[in-house]
N, C-alpha and C positions, 0 to 999 in steps of 0.2 A: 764609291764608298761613302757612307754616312760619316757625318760629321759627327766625334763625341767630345761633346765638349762638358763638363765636369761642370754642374749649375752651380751658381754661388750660395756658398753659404748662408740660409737663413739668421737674421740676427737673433738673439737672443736674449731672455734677461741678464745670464753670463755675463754677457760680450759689454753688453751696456754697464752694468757695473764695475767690471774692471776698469772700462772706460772714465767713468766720474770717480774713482777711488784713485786714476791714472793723474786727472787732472787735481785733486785732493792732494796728493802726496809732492806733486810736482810746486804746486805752493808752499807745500810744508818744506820740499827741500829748497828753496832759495830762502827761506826762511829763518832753520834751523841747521838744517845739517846737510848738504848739499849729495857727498857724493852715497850715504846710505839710503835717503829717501829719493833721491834723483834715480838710482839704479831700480828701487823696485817700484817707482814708477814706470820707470821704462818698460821694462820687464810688462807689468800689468797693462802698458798702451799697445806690446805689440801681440798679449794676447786677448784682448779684447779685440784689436783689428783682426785677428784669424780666426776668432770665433764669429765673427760675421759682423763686429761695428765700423765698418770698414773706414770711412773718412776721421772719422773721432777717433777710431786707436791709433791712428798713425798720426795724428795730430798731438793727440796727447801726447806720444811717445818723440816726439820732435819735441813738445815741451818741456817736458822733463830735459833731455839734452840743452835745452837753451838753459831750461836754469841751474843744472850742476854748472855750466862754462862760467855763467852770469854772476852767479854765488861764488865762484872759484875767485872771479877777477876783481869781486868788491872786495871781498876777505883778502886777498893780496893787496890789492890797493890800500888798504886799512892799515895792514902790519906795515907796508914801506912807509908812509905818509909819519 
Protein backbone atom coordinates (compact mmCIF):
# COMPACT_ATOMS: atom_id res chain seq x y z
CA UNK A 1 0.00 0.00 0.00
CA UNK A 2 1.25 3.55 -0.67
CA UNK A 3 1.91 5.71 1.95
CA UNK A 4 -0.74 8.85 2.16
CA UNK A 5 0.38 11.18 3.98
CA UNK A 6 -1.38 14.74 3.99
CA UNK A 7 1.80 17.39 2.82
CA UNK A 8 2.07 20.22 5.17
CA UNK A 9 0.35 23.14 4.94
CA UNK A 10 1.95 25.93 2.96
CA UNK A 11 2.56 29.13 4.97
CA UNK A 12 0.88 31.96 4.11
CA UNK A 13 0.54 35.60 4.34
CA UNK A 14 -2.65 34.61 6.74
CA UNK A 15 -0.73 32.43 8.97
CA UNK A 16 2.08 35.08 9.20
CA UNK A 17 0.02 37.81 10.31
CA UNK A 18 -2.01 36.21 12.71
CA UNK A 19 1.24 35.23 14.00
CA UNK A 20 2.82 38.92 14.60
CA UNK A 21 -0.72 40.46 15.53
CA UNK A 22 -0.32 37.00 18.08
CA UNK A 23 2.80 38.26 19.33
CA UNK A 24 1.38 42.18 19.33
CA UNK A 25 -1.48 41.41 21.54
CA UNK A 26 0.42 39.09 23.76
CA UNK A 27 2.42 42.31 24.86
CA UNK A 28 -0.67 44.27 24.93
CA UNK A 29 -2.15 41.90 27.25
CA UNK A 30 0.68 41.75 30.11
CA UNK A 31 0.40 45.25 29.63
CA UNK A 32 -3.10 46.39 29.74
CA UNK A 33 -5.55 43.95 30.14
CA UNK A 34 -4.33 40.34 30.46
CA UNK A 35 -7.15 37.89 30.16
CA UNK A 36 -9.21 39.88 27.08
CA UNK A 37 -5.94 40.38 24.91
CA UNK A 38 -4.13 37.17 26.19
CA UNK A 39 -7.25 35.10 24.92
CA UNK A 40 -7.37 36.48 21.48
CA UNK A 41 -4.03 36.19 21.29
CA UNK A 42 -4.09 32.92 21.87
CA UNK A 43 -6.65 32.29 19.71
CA UNK A 44 -4.71 34.21 16.68
CA UNK A 45 -1.23 31.99 17.66
CA UNK A 46 -3.08 28.86 17.19
CA UNK A 47 -4.47 29.78 14.00
CA UNK A 48 -1.72 31.18 12.53
CA UNK A 49 0.11 27.65 13.49
CA UNK A 50 -2.74 25.79 11.33
CA UNK A 51 -2.65 27.99 8.76
CA UNK A 52 0.91 26.90 8.11
CA UNK A 53 3.37 29.25 10.47
CA UNK A 54 4.07 26.43 12.24
CA UNK A 55 6.93 27.15 14.98
CA UNK A 56 5.74 30.95 15.40
CA UNK A 57 1.86 30.20 16.14
CA UNK A 58 2.60 27.86 18.66
CA UNK A 59 5.08 29.94 20.13
CA UNK A 60 3.05 32.96 20.02
CA UNK A 61 0.17 31.10 21.45
CA UNK A 62 2.40 29.81 24.48
CA UNK A 63 3.08 33.59 24.85
CA UNK A 64 0.12 34.82 25.17
CA UNK A 65 -0.44 32.02 28.08
CA UNK A 66 2.69 33.17 29.90
CA UNK A 67 1.39 36.51 29.96
CA UNK A 68 -2.20 36.26 31.01
CA UNK A 69 -0.43 33.83 34.20
CA UNK A 70 2.31 36.71 34.35
CA UNK A 71 -0.12 39.59 34.36
CA UNK A 72 -2.44 37.62 36.61
CA UNK A 73 0.36 37.13 39.31
CA UNK A 74 1.73 40.97 39.20
CA UNK A 75 -1.86 42.28 39.44
CA UNK A 76 -2.45 40.06 42.45
CA UNK A 77 0.71 40.71 43.99
CA UNK A 78 -0.13 44.53 43.62
CA UNK A 79 -3.53 44.28 45.41
CA UNK A 80 -2.03 41.98 48.46
CA UNK A 81 1.22 44.21 48.87
Amino acid sequence: MADIHAPARPRTNAARICTILAFVFAVVALLIAPVIFGIIGLALGIVGAVLGDKPLGWYAAAANVAAIVLSLVLISAMMNS
